[in-house]
C-alpha positions in Angstrom: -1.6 10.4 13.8 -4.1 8.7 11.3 -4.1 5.1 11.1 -5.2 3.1 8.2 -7.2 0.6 7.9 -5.0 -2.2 5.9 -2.2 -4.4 7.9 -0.9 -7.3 8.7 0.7 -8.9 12.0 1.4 -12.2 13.1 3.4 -14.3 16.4 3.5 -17.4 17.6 3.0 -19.2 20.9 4.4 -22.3 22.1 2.1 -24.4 24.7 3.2 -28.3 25.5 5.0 -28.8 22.8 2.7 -27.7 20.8 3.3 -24.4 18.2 0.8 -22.2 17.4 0.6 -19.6 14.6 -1.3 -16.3 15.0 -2.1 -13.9 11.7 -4.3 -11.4 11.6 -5.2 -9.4 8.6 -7.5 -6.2 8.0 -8.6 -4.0 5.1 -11.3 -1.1 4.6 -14.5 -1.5 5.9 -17.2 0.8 7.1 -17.5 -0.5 10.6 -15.3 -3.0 12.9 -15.8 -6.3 11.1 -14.0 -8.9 13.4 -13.7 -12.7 12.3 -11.8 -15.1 14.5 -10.9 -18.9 12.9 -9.3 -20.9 15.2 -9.0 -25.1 15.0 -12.0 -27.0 16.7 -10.5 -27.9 19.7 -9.6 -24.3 20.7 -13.4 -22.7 19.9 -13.5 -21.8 23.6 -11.5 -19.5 23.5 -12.4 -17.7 20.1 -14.7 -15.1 22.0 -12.1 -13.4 24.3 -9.4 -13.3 21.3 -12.2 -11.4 19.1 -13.1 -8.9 22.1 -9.7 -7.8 22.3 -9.7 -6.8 18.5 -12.8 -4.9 19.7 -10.8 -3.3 22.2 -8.2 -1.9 19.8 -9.3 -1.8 16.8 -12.4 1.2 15.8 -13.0 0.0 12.3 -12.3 -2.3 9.3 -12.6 -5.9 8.6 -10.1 -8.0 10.5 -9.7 -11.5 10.3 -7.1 -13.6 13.1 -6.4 -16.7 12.7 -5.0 -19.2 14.6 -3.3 -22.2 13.0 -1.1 -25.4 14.6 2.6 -24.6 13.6 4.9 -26.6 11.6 5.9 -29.0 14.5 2.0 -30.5 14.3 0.3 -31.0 17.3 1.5 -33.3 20.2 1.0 -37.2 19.2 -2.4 -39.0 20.2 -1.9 -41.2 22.9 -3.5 -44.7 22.8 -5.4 -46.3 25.8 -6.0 -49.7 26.2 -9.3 -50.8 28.1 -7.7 -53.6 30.1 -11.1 -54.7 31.4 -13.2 -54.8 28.2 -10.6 -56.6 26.3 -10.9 -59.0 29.5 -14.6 -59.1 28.9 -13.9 -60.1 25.2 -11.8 -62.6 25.9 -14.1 -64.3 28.3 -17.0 -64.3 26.0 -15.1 -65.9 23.3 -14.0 -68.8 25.6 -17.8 -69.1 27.1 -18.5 -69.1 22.7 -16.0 -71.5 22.2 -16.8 -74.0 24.9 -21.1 -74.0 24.2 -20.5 -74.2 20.4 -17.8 -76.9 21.2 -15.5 -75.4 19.0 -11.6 -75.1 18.9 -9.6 -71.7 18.9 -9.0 -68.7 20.5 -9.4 -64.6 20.3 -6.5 -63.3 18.3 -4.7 -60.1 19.6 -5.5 -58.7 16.4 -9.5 -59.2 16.3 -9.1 -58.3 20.2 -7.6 -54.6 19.2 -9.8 -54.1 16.9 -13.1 -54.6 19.2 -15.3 -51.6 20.1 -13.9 -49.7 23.3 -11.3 -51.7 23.6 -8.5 -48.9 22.5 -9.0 -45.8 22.1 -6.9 -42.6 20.8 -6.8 -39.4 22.5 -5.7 -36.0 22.8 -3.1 -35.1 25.1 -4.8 -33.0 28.0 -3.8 -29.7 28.0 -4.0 -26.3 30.5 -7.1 -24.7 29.7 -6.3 -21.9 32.1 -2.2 -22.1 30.3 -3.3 -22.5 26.7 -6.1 -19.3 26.9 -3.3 -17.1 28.7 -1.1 -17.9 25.7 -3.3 -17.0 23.3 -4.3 -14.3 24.6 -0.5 -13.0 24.8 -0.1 -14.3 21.0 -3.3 -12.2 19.7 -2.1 -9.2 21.9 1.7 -9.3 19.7 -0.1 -10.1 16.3 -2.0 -7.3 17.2 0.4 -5.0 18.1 2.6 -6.1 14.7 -0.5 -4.7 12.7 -1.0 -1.8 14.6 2.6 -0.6 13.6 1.7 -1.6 10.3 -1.5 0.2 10.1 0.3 3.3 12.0 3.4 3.2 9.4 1.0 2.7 6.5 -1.0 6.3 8.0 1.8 8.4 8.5 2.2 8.1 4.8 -1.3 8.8 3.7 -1.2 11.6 6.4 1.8 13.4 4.5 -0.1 12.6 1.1 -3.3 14.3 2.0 -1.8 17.5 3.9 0.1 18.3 0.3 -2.9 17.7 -1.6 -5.1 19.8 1.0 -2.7 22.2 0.3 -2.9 22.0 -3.2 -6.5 22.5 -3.4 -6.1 25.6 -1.0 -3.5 26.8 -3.7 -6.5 26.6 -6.1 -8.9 28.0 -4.4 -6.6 31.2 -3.7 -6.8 31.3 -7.3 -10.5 30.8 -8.3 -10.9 33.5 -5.8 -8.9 35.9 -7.6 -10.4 35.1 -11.0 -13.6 35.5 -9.5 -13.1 39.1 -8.3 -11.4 39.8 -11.9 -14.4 38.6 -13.3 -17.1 40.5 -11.9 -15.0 43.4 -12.9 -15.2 42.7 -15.9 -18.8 42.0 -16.3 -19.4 45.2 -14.5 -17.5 47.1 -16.7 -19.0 45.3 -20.0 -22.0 46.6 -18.8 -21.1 50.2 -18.4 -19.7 50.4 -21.4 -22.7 48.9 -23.1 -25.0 51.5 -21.7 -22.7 54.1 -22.9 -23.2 53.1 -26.2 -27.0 53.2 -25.6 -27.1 56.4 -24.2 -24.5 57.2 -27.4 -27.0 55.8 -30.0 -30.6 56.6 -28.6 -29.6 59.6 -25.8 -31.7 57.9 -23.6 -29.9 56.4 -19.9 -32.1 54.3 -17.3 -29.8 54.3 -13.9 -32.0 52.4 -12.1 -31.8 49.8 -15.2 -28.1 50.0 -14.8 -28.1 49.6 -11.3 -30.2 46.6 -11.5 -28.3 45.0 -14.1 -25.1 45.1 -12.5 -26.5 44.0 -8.9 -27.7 40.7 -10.4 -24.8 39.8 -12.7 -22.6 40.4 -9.2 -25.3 38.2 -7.6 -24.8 35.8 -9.9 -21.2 35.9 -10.3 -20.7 36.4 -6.5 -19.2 33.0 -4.9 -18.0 34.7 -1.7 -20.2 32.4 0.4 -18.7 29.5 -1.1 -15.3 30.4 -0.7 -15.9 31.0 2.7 -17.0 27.8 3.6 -14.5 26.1 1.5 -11.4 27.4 3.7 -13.3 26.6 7.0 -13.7 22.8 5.3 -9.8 22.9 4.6 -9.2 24.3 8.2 -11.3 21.6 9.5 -9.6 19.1 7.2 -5.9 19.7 9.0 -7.4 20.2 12.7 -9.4 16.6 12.4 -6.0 14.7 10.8 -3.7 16.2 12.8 -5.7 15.7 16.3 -5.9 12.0 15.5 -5.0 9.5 18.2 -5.1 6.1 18.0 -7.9 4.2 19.5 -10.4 7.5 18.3 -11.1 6.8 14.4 -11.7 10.3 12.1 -12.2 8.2 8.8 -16.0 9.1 9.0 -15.7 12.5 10.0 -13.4 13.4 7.0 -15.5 11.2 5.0 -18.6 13.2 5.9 -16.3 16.6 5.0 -15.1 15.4 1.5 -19.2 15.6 0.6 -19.1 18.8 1.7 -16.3 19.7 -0.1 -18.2 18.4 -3.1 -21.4 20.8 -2.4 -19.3 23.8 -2.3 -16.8 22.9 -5.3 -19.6 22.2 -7.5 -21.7 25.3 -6.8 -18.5 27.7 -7.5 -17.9 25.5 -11.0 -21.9 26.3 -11.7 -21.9 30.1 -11.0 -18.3 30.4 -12.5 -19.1 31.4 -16.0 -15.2 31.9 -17.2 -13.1 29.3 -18.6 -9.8 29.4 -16.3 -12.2 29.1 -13.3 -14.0 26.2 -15.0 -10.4 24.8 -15.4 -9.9 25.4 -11.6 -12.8 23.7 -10.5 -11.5 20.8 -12.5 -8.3 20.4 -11.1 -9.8 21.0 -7.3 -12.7 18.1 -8.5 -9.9 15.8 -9.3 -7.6 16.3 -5.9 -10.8 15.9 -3.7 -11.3 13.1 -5.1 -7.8 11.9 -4.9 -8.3 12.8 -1.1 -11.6 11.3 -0.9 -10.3 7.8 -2.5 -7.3 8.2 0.5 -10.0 9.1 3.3 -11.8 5.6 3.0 -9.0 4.0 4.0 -8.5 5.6 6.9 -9.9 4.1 10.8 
């Protein structure tokens, strides 16, 4: 099955009381594009949550995210440095008793003192914390795989019916074509009757030539041809797709050479209901082709 390129997944961990929220996001892009955004304090572990995008994902731009759930995260914890505020307090009494002054360090001042308190985080299990993360990246990741997969099955149908479509049409422009050069050949018979009628004169080899180039000219056998190999090519390439081995480029690559042979048959076509054809065929490649870029 194809897989597009646009999802969405997300989870959520839980690590000392602590919540975490996982989402991760991609759309179309030409390559693997992989952004991870995670809060300061878990930086470390942004590099092993981006290489497992890179193990899954083949192309597109994916952002994951990583954000501290609704609970917050735990409470600060204050520390009290016992033995500088000690150190404070016996300076001011030394100050007090040279300057021969009255008073004393209030608790408040003391608090407030450089290195006396201090507020810090909770410590946490590195080893813990980058095993849960891991685990929450892995389910977000496996929520916008489903997406993606869901999201391709549908293109998938979309494109076969359209590919089948333009094979419809090119049944026809073949058809039309071998009407046509009939038709021209025929014109031109007739027309050297009525030159042989009005001068008695006939030039066979003239006639022969004649007709050889308008077929030449007309003649979009070639094209054809190549046209129903693309189409084959087309449904073997989307319906060998497996995930994990992206086609998006290959059938991107295979839409311009749908264009190369669609456009040459519309230039050597001259008759309207091919012209009309190559119209309609124009307009569902490009349908496909606008479908194709967003597929891995």
């Amino acid at each position: 099955m194809i897989q597009s390129m646009t999802g969405f997944g997300r989870a959520s961990v839980r690590v000392d009381a602590t919540d975490y929220e996982i989402e991760v996001r991609s759309v179309n892009h030409r390559h693997l594009d992989a952004k991870v955004r995670t809060p300061r304090a878990l930086s470390a572990f942004e590099s092993d949550i981006k290489a497992r995008i890179q193990q899954r994902i083949g192309r597109g731009k994916v952002d994951l995210s990583v954000l501290v759930g609704e609970g917050g995260a735990p409470p600060l914890t204050l520390a009290v440095d016992l033995d500088v505020a000690r150190e404070y307090a016996r300076a001011a009494e030394q100050l007090a008793e040279i300057a021969g002054l009255n008073g004393t360090l209030s608790i408040d001042t003391l608090v407030s003192l450089p290195g006396v308190t201090k507020l810090s985080e909770p410590e946490l299990s590195l080893e813990e914390l980058g095993r849960a993360l891991g685990e929450g990246a892995d389910s977000a990741l496996d929520a916008l795989e489903s997406m993606r997969a869901a999201e391709g099955d549908a293109i998938q149908v979309d494109l076969l019916a359209r590919m089948n479509r333009v094979e419809e049409m090119t049944a026809s422009i073949e058809m039309r074509s071998g009407e046509v050069r009939e038709a021209v050949i025929t014109r031109l018979r007739k027309r050297t009757e009525q030159l042989r009628e009005e001068t008695g004169l006939l030039d066979d080899a003239r006639l022969h030539q004649e007709i050889v180039i308008a077929a030449d000219r007309l003649d979009i056998t070639e094209e054809l041809v190549r046209l129903r190999s693309h189409i084959d090519q087309f449904r073997l390439i989307v319906g060998s797709a497996e995930i994990g081995s992206p086609v998006g480029r290959r059938l991107d690559f295979l839409m311009q050479e749908f264009g190369r042979e669609i456009n040459t048959i519309g230039s050597k076509g001259s008759d309207a209901p091919i012209a009309h054809e190559v119209v309609e065929v124009k307009t569902e490649l490009e349908r496909i082709r606008e479908q194709v870029q967003n597929i891995e």
